[in-house]
N, C-alpha and C positions, 0 to 999 in steps of 0.2 A: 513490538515495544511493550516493555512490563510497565504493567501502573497499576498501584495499590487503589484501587477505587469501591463502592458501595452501590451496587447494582438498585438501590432500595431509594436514593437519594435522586439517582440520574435516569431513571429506565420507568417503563410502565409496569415493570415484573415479571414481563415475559418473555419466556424463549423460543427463538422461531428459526424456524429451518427455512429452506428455500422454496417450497411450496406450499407456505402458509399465508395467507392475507395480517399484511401490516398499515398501518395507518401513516406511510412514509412519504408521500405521492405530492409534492412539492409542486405539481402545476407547471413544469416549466419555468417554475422560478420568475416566472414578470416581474421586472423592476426591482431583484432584488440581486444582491451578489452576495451577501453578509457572507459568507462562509468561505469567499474565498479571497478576502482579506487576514492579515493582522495573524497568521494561522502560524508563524515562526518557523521555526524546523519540522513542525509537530506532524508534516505529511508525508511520511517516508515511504520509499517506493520500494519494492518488491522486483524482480530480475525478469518478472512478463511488464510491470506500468515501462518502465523503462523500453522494452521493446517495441512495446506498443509507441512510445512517444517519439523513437524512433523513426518508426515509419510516417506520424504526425507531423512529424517538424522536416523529413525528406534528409533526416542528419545521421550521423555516424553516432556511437556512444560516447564517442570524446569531443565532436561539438558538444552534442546536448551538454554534456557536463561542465563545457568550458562556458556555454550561454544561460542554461536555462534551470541546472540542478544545484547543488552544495553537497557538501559531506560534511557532517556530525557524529560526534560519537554515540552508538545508541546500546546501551546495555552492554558496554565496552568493545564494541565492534563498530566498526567506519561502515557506516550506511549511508546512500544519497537521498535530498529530500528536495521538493521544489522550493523552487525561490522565488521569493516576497523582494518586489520590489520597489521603487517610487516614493512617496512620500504619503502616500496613502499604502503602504505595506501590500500591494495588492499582488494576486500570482503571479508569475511571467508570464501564463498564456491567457491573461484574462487582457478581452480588449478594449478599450476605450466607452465601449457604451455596456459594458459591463455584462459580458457575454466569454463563453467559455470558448477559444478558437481550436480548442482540440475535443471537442466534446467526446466523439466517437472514438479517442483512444484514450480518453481521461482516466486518471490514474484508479487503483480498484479502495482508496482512502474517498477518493471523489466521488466514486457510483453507489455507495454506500451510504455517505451521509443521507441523511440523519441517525440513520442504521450504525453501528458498531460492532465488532466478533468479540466475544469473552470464550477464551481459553480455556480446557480443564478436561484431565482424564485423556490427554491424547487427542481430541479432539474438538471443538468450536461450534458455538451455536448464534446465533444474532439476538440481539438486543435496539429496541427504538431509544435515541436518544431524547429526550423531552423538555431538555432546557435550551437547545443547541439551535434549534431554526424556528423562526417567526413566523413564519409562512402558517396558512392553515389548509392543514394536510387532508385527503383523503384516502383509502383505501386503495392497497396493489398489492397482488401478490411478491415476495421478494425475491425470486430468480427472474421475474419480469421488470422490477426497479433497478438491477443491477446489468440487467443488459450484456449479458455474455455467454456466448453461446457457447455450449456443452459445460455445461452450470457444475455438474459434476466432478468435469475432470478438473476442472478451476477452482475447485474447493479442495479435489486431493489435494492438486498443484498447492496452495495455500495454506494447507497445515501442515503436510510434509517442510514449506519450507519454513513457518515457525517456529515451530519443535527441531527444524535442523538448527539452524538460530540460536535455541535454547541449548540445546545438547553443546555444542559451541562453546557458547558463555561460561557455560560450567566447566568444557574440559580445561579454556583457558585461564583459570581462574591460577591455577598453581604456577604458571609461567610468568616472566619478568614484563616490565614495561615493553621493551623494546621487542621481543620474542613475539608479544599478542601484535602488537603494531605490524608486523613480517607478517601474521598470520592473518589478520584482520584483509591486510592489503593484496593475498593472495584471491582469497573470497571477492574482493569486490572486483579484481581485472578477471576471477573465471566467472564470476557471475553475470558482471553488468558492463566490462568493458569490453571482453570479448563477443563478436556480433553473432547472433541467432541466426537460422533461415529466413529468410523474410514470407514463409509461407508454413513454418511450423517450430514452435515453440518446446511443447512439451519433452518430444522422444528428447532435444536435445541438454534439456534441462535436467532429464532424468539422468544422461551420461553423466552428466558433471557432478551431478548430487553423487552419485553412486561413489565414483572416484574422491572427494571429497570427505566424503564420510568412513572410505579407506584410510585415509589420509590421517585424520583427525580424531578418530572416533574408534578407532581399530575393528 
């Protein structure tokens, strides 16, 4: 998702990779959920959160979608995001005493906060956010806040698929309403409707990108 924002306004100034100590460490959140209320579209998920949620909820890509995601338009492209529901706007998988029921497969917008990625040059660095959680935080390194193992390949996986995203946006920009709409909706049944391995993500994400970027991008 593009968003014109002021790193100077919202951030402590710095930039941090995955093996540097950040001041992000929420405690386990005690008695609080603020962040996963009220949050609108604004959590879009990526073609492994989805997977993962997948295997969380024991559902197909098209339950989840029909129970627990939405599709928005995001930088003219149909992307899925969680959904807010109740009358307190809260996520669908937050439950009742205000507890994440998918922690272990929570989407990588979720493992992140209070953390943020700024984009640039091809690749991404992390940023704290400073306005965004109440909480008072402590010290963690951030490949250890973000909880995913092979930290690295999860980070290609990650910019590879922003910048495809981007590349995208832009080839689609000279084509009609209806044209980006066919092509928007090709992307989301090779990306997120069509199912994974249930034991390996990557090799087959990189088929589809490969193919894809054939496809679109010549």
């Amino acid at each position: 998702m593009r968003r014109e924002i002021d790193l100077n306004e919202i951030s402590d100034g710095r930039k941090y990779r995955a093996g540097d100590m950040v001041r992000a460490d929420c405690r386990g959140c005690v008695g609080c959920s603020a962040c996963c209320h009220n949050m609108g579209s604004s959590i879009v998920l990526d073609p492994t959160d989805v997977w993962r949620l997948t295997k969380a909820a024991d559902k197909s890509p098209e339950e989840l979608f029909d129970s627990a995601l939405e599709l928005n338009v995001v930088d003219g492209l149909i992307l899925p995001n969680l959904k807010m529901t109740g009358e307190e706007r809260a996520c669908v998988f937050l439950s009742g005493e205000g507890r994440c029921t998918v922690h272990e497969f929570r989407p990588g917008f979720c493992r992140m906060f209070p953390l943020g990625r700024y984009y640039e040059n091809r690749s991404f660095w992390y940023f704290l956010q400073i306005h965004e959680c109440p909480k008072n935080k402590t010290k963690i390194k951030v490949e250890k806040w973000l909880e995913i193992s092979d930290i690295r390949r999860y980070e290609a996986y990650i910019n590879d698929w922003h910048y495809f995203l981007r590349d995208i946006g832009e080839a689609l920009e000279g084509y009609g309403e209806e044209e980006r709409r066919q092509m928007s909706l090709y992307l989301l049944r090779q990306f997120y409707l069509s199912a994974y391995p249930q034991d390996e993500f990557y090799s087959e994400f990189d088929r589809r990108l490969k193919k894809a970027k054939n496809m679109f991008l010549g």
